[in-house]
N, C-alpha and C positions, 0 to 999 in steps of 0.2 A: 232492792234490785234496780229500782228508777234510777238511784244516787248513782250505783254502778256503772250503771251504761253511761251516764252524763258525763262521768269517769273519764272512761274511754271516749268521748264525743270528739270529736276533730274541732268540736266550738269550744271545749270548756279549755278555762286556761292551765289545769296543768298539764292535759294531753299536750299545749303550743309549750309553755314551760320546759316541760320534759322532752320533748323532740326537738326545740330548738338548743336545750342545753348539750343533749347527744350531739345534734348536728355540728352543733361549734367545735365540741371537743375531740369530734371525730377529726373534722377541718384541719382542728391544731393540730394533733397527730399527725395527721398525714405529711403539714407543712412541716411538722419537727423532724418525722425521717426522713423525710424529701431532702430538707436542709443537710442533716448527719450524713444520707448519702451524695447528696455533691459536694460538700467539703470534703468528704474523704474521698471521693474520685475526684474529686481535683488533688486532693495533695499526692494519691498515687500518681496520676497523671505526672505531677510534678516531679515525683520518684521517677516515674520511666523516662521523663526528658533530660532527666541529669543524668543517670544511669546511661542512657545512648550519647549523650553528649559524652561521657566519659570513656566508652566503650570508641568511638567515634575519632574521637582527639587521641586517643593511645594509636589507632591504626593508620591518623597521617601520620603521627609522632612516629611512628615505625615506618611507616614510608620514607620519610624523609631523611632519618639516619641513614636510611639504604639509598639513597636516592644520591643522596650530598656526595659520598664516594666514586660512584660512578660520573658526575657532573667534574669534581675535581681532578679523575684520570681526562676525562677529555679536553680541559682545559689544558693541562699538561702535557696533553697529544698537540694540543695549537700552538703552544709557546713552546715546545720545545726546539732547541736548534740542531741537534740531531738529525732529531726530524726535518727541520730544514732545509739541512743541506743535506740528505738523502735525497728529497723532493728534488733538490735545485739540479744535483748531482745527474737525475734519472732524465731530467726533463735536457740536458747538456746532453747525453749521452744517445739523446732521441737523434741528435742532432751532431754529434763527431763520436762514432764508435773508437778512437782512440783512447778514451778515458775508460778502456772497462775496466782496467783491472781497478784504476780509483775506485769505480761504480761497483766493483764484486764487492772492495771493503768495507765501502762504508756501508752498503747493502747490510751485511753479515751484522756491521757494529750495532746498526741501529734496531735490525730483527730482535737480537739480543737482547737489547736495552728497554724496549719496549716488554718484550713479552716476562724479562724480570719483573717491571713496573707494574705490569698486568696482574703476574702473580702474586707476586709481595705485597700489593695493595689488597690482597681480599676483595675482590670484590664477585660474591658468587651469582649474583645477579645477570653480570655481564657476558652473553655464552661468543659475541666474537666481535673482532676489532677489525676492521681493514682501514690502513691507511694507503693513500692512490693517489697517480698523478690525476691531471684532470684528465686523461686519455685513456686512465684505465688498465695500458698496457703494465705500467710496472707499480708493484703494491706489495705491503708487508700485510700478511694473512695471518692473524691468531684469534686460536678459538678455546675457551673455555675444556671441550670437551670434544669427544670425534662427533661430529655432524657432518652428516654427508654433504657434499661439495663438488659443485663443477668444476670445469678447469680453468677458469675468466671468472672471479665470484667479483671483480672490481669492476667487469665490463655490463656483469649483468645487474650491478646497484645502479650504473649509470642508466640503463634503460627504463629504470623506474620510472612508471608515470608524477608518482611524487618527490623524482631525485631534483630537479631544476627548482619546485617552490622554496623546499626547505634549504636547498644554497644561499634562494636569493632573501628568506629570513631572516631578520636580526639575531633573532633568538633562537632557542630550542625549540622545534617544532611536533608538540606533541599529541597527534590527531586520530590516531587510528593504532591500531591491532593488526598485523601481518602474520600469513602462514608464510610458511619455510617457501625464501625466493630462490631454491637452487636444488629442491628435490621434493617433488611431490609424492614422494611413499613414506616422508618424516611428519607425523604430524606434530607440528611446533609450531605455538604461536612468539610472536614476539613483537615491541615498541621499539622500527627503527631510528635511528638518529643520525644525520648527517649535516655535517660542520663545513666550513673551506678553512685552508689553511694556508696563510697568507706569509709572504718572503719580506712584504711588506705592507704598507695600507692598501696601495691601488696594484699589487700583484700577489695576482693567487697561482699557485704552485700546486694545489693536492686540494685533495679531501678526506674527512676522519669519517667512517662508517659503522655506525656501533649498532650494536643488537641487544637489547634490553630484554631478560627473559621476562614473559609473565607471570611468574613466577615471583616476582617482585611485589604483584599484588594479591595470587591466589597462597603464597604462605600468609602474608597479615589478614586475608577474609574468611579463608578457611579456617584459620584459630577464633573467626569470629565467635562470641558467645550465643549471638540469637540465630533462631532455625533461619531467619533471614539476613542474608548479608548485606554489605552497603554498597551502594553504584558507583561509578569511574566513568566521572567525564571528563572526554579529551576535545576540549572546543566544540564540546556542542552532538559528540558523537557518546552515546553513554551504552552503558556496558555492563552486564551484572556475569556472575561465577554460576554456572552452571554445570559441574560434575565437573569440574576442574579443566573445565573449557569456556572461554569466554565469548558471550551471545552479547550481540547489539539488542537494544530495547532503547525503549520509548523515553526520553528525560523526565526523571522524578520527580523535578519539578515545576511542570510547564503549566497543569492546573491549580496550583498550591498559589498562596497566596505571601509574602513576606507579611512578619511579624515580631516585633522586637520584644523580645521576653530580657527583662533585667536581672535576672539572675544567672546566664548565659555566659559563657568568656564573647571577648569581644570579637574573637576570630570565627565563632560560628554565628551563622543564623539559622531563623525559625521559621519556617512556613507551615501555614493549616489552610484548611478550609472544611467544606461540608458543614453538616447538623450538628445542633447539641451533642445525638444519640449516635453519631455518626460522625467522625472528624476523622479526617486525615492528615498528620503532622510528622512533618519530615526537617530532618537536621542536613543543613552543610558546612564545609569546610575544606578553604583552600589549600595547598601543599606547597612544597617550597617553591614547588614550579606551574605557575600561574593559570596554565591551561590546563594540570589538574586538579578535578573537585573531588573530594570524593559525598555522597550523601547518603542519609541512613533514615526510612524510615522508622518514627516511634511506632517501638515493639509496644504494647500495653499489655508486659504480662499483669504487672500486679495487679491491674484492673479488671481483666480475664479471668485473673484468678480470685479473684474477691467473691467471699460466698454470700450472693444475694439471698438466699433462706436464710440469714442472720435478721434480714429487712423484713422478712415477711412475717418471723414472727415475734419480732418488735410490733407489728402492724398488729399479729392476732391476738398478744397481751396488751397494745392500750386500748382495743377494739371491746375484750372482757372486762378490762377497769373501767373502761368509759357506759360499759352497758349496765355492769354495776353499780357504777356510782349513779345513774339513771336512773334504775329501778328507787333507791334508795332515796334519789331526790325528790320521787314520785311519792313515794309513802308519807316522806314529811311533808310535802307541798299540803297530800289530802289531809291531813291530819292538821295543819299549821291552816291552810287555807279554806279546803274545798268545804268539811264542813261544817265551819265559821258563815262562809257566803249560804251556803244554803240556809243555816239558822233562821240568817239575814233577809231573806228572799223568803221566808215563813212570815217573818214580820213583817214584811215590805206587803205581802198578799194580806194580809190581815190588815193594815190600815187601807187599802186599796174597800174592805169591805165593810169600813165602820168600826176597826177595833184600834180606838186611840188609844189603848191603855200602856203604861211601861212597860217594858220587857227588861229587869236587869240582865239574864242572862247573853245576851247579845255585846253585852258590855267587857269586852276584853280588854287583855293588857297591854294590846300590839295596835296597831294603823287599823285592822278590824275593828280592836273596841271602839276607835273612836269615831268608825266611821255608824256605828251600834248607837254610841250617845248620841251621836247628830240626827240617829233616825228617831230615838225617844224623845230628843229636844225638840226635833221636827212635829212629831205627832202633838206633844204640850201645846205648842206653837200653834198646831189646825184649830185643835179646840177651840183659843184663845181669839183666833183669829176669827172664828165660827162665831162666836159668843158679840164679838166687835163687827161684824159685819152686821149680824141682828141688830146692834143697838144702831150703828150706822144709819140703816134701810129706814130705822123709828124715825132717826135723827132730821131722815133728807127727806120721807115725807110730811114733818112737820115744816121743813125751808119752802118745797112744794108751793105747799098750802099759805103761806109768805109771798112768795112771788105769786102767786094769783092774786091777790090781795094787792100788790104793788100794781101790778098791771089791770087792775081793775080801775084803778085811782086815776092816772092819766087818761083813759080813754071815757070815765066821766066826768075828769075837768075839761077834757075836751070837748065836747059836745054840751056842758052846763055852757063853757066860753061862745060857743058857737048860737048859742040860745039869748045871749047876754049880746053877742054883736049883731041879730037881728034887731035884738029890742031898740039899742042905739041908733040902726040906721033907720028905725022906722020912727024914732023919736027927734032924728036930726041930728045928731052927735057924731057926725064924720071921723072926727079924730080919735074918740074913744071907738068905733068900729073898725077904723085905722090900725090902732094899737092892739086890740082883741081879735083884730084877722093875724096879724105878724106873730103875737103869742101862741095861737093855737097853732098855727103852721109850724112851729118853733116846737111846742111840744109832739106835732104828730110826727118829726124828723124822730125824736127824741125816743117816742114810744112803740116808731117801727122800725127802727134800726137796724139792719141787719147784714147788712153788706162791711167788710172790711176796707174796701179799697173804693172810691166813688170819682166819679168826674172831677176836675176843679171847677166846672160851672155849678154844678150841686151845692159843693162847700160853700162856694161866693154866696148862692142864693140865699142860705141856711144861715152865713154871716151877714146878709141882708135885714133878713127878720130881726137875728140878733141886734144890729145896731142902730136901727129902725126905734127897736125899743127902747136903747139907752141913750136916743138922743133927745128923747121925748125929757126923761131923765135931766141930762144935764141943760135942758132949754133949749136947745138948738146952738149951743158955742162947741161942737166937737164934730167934724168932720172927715169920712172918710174915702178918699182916692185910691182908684183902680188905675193903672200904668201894664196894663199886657203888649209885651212885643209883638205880638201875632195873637191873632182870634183863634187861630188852632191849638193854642197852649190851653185853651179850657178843655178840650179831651183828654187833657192830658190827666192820668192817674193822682190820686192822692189819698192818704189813709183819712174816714170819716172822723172828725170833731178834730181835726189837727191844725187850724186856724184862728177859731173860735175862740180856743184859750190863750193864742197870741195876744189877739186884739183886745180880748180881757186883761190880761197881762198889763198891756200901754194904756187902758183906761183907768183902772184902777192905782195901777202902781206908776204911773209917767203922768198920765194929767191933770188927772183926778186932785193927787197932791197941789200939782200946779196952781189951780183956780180952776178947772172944771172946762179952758178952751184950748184946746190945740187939734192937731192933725195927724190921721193915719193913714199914709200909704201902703198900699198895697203893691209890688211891682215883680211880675214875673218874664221872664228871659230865660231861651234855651242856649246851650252851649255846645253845637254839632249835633242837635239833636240825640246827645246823649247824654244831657245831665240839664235837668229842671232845677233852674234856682228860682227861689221865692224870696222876697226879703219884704217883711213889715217893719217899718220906720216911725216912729212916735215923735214928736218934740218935746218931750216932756220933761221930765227932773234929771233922765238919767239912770243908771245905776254904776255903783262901783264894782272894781274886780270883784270881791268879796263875793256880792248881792250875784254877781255874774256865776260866781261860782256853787253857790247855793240852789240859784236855780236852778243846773244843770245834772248839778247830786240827788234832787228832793230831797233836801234837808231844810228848803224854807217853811213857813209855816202854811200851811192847806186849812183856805177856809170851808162848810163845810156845806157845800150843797154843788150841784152836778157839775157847771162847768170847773170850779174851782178844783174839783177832785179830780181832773183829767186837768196837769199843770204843763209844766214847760219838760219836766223831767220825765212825766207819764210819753210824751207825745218824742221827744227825741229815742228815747227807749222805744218806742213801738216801731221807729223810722228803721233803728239798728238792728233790731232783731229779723228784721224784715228783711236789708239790704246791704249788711255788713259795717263795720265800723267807717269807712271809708264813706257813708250819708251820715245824714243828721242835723244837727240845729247848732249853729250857733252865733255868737253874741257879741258886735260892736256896742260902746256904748262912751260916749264922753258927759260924766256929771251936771247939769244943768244944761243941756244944751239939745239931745236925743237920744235913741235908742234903735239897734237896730237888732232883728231878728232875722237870721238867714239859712234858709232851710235847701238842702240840698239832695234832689230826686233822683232815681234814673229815671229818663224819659221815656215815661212807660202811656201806652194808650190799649192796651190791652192788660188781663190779668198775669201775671209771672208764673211759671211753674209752682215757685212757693206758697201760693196760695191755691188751697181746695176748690176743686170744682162746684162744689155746694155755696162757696161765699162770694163769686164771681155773681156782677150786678146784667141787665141788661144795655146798660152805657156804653159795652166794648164796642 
């Protein structure tokens, strides 16, 4: 029951295992129909924008068949001569009533000829034509169909507020939607047009006045296919079909943003804007005559229609695989994993209490076994380690009992020494009580040693004793000189017994050879106060690269009593470990001639971080 609930615990890992594998696979899911449904609403999307595109380009296409016919009768109306010289004829006749009977005929010829051209041309778009002097008084009137009509229809186009703009136009001027200008109980709308028509460049004679049914645009939008039609704008004035009467409205698209879509013809554009979940995308396109647009918002049936319950239960079948396969990865996980680890966690508590014995069965065939071996090899291993720490503790209190024994030996040749330099000074033997103060002072440096790091006046002292003693030795032919640039460089830091064996070094192996006289300086100098140089100088034999380089390895030979064991290699290593490779010792030397030692500090008068609080002297 325990194992159960650990089961289900929100800690154990295949509760995380199993919830995090659902989670993800949930995750994908979701992204996979997410993905399936924007690609497919985009390619429907894509479907509706060519589908209006096409629906869209068929209804200028059809406009401007119808359009093109009427634009070429009124051009016809301009350049005809005819017509000209009826204009000229009218405009003569304002002015000598003797020409009427000319003015009845050519009157009559050109009524004629026009309203055949009218006819014959098709064009059912067109419900009336008035051609006029510019005074209005005399005009040829034809009309598609009866429309009621005043008796002046030439005097009352003149009065229009927009008859003077569209004269003084280049072009056609196509701005607006008119109700019937000549009986208000017709309801008719219609796109007038008004031309001048010229006898020559700088004389105008008339003007053509046409009336364009709307009709023009409510049979191409009325056959539209979608329940919404497309808009007509005329410079900026836009216009939708409502129950087959035409309403001003707001431009379709003044919030809409352009957008060039490449699969497109080139003659339309694309505008959108809004949300993801929300767009508004609308098509235009110009007609043969420039100041009409027509635009069409994207219809999105196929997207409207697309059955989202196809998504949902794609969702509720990967939502049952993915819970299945869950459940299923849970059983193997316990079975594979959980309990292997708990086996494990039996043994883990049993050496916890003293049971080092092997457990084969922990030992699997998978990343468990081996983590099973490492716990039996581990347990082997305490024992072993158990059995060797015993023999150890034997080991170290027999060294113990060694070093007591060592340290007992200097602190009674000390004090025999000290008993032995009374006797001298009471017997008269200066020299030998001389010699027997320098030694025991030499060994009680030696026997209470304990600091890492010591003054340089300590050192000097301690090499004082030292060479006190071996001048006695070589008779008084070896001398040694002190050169400090300053008296405050003896505060300054240095590691204990790091001199001693220099000057050992130049006596033994530099003078000694010699004949037993020469000289060792000592000479210390700082360098901004950030870097203590030391250099001991011998005159002695010399060494070569070789002997240079031997030194500095410890690979010479070490003879075998204290300062010899603490060599030139011992005492550069203790500098580098201390202070980085960047200090250290090293070594001029020209064969027969001297030797120089040159030690490089930082200028230290205080203990460094690097060094314990416990081995810091009282000298800082």
């Amino acid at each position: 029951m325990k194992n159960r609930l650990n089961y289900f615990s929100k800690k154990s890992i295949n509760f995380q295992i199993t919830f995090v594998s659902l989670l993800v696979s949930t995750i994908i899911s979701i992204l996979i129909v997410g993905i399936c449904y924007t690609a497919f609403s985009r390619l429907l999307n894509e479907n509706d924008i060519r589908s209006s595109e096409y629906n869209l380009s068929l209804a200028v296409s059809t406009f401007n068949s119808d359009i093109e016919g009427i634009l070429d009768f009124a051009k016809w109306c301009q350049a005809d001569s005819d017509i000209q010289h009826y204009l000229q004829n009218a405009e003569t006749y304002q002015k000598d009533s003797s020409i009427k009977p000319l003015f009845n005929v050519s009157s009559v010829q050109t009524y004629e000829k026009v309203n055949k051209e009218f006819f014959s041309s098709s064009l059912p778009y067109l419900d009336r034509v008035i051609i006029s002097t510019n005074t209005g008084k005399y005009y040829i009137h034809i009309m598609a169909k009866t429309i009621p009509s005043n008796y002046s229809p030439a005097e009352t186009v003149l009065e229009q507020p927009f008859f003077q703009s569209y004269m003084d136009s280049r072009g056609y001027v196509w701005d607006r939607i008119e109700n019937d200008l000549f009986s208000s109980r017709w309801d008719r709308q219609f796109i007038p047009i008004i031309r001048p028509i010229y006898l020559s460049p700088n004389h105008q004679i008339g003007f053509l006045y046409m009336e364009v049914s709307t009709d023009i645009f409510k049979n191409t939008l009325s056959s539209y296919p979608y329940s919404v039609s497309p808009r007509v704008t005329f410079s900026g004035n836009s216009y939708y079909l409502d129950q087959e009467t035409f309403v001003s409205c707001a431009h379709p698209l003044e919030s809409l943003d352009l957008t060039p879509l490449s699969f497109l013809r080139p003659d339309i554009q694309f505008y959108t804007s809004g949300s993801v979940f929300h767009k508004n995308q609308a098509l235009s396109m110009k007609s043969v005559i420039p100041d009409i647009i027509f635009s069409q918002k994207v219809y999105r049936q196929s997207l409207l229609s697309q059955d989202f319950s196809l998504y949902f239960m794609i969702l509720l079948m990967v939502f049952i695989l993915v819970l299945t396969g869950g459940l299923l990865i849970s059983h193997t996980l316990n079975r594979l994993v959980s309990e292997p680890i708990q086996t494990i966690c039996c043994k883990i508590r049993g050496i916890s209490q003293g049971d080092f014995s092997r457990e084969p069965g922990i030992e699997y065939t998978n990343e468990l076994g081996d983590i099973g071996k490492c716990i039996n090899t581990m347990s082997e291993n305490v024992v072993s380690l158990m059995n060797k720490r015993l023999t150890d503790e034997k080991h170290k209190q027999e060294l113990e009992y060694q070093i007591l024994q060592s340290q007992i030996n200097p602190h009674f040749l000390y004090n025999t020494l000290n008993s032995i330099k009374w006797m001298a000074s009471i017997q008269g033997a200066g020299g030998v009580a001389d010699m027997i103060t320098s030694l025991s002072r030499l060994m009680k440096t030696v026997a209470k040693a304990r600091d890492a790091m010591v003054p340089l006046s300590n050192e000097l002292e301690l090499l004082n004793d030292y060479f006190f003693i071996q001048r006695h030795r070589y008779g008084g032919g070896v001398k040694l000189v002190y050169e400090l640039e300053d008296e405050a460089l003896k505060s300054c830091l240095i590691h204990r017994f790091s001199l001693q064996p220099i000057v050992e070094n130049a006596l033994f192996h530099g003078i000694e050879p010699k004949g037993g006289k020469g000289c060792i300086t000592i000479c210390a100098s700082s360098v901004n106060q950030e870097k203590l140089i030391i250099t001991i100088t011998d005159d002695g034999i010399g060494m070569t690269p070789d002997m240079i380089e031997k030194a500095l390895s410890g690979t010479e030979e070490i003879r075998h009593d204290f300062f010899r064991q603490v060599g030139i290699h011992n005492v550069n290593q203790r500098i580098q470990h201390s202070f980085g490779a960047g200090y250290g010792i090293s070594i001029k030397s020209a064969p027969g001639e001297y030797t120089s030692m040159i030690f490089t500090l930082p200028y230290l008068t205080e203990y460094p971080p690097a060094f314990p609080v416990k081995e810091r002297n009282s000298y800082v």
